[in-house]
Legacy VTK file of the C-alpha trace (Angstrom):
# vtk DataFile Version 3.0
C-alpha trace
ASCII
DATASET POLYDATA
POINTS 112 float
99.841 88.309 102.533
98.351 91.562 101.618
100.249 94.429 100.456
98.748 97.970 100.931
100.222 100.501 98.954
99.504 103.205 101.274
101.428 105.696 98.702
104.469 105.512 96.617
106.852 105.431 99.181
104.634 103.461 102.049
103.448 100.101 102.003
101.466 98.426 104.850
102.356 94.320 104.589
100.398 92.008 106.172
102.072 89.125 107.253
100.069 85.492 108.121
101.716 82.949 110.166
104.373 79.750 108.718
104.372 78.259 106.276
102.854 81.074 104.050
105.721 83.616 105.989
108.048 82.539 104.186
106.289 82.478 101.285
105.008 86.095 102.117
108.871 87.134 102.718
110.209 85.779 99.234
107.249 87.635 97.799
107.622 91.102 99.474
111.077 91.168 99.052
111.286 90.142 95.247
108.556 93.668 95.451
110.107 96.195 97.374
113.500 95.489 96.377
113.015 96.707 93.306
116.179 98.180 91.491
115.313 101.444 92.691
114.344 102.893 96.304
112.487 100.210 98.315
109.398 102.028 100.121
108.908 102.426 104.169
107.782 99.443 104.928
105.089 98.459 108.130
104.729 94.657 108.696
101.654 93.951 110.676
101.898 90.513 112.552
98.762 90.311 113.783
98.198 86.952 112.053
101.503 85.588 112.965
100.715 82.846 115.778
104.523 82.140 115.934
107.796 83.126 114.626
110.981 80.834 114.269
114.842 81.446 113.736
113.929 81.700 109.873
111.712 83.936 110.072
113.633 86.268 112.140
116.179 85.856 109.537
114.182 86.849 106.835
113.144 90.318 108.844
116.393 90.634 110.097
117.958 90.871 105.920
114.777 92.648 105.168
115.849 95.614 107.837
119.092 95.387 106.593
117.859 95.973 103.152
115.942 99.058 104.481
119.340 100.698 106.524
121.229 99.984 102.898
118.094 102.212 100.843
117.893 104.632 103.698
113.890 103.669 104.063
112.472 102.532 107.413
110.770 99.546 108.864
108.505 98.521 111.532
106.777 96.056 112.728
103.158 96.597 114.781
100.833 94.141 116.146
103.216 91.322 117.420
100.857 88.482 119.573
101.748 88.305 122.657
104.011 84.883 121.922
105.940 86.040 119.055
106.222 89.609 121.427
107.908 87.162 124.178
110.720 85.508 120.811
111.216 89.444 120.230
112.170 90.140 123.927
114.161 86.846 124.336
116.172 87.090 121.889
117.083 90.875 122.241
115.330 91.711 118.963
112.706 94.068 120.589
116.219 96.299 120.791
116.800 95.979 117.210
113.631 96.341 115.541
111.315 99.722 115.701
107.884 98.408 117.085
104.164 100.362 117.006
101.124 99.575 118.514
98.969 99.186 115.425
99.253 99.900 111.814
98.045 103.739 111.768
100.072 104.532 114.580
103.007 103.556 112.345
101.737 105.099 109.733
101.324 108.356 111.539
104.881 108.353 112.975
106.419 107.374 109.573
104.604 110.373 107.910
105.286 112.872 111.223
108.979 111.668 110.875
111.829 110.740 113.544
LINES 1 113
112 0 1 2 3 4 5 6 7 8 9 10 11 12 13 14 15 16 17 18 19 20 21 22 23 24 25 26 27 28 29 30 31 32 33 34 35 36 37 38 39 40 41 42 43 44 45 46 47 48 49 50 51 52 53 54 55 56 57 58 59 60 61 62 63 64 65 66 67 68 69 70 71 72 73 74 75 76 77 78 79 80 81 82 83 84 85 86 87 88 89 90 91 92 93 94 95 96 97 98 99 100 101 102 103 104 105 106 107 108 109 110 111
């Protein structure tokens, strides 16, 4: 995983695919949920070949985390396969998606 500390309050996270997720989860959160505000947040799975029920877990309390700090998250990049775990399992509803990495970063700077 590498974290890009795009400024104080955005981080671009690169995620790679199981077993280091997990690993890369622990790790980011243990970072950005820092006793005081946890930054914007923009995963890019790109590297992510596929995604399982813990792993959705993990993003799903991570985006929790992010409602309870009032920052945002999103997610860009998704493969095709772990696009089609996103759509099956309604998650593509939950989750804010973006094409690439600086088109998240230019709607998380532009705003809502």
């Amino acid at each position: 995983m590498s974290i890009q500390k795009w400024s104080e309050t955005i981080w671009v996270v690169r995620l790679n695919d199981d077993p280091a997720f997990t690993e890369d989860m622990d790790h980011l959160a243990d970072q950005a949920l820092a006793p005081d505000r946890m930054p914007h947040l923009i995963l890019d799975l790109s590297a992510v070949v596929s995604i399982g029920s813990s792993n959705l877990s993990a993003l799903l309390r991570l985006r929790k985390s992010a409602i309870d700090r009032e920052t945002k998250l999103r997610l860009t990049a998704p493969p095709d396969p772990v696009w089609a775990v996103f759509l099956t399992t309604g998650l593509d509803k939950v989750f804010q998606f973006s094409h690439d990495t600086s088109t998240a970063l230019t709607e998380l700077q532009i705003g809502p």
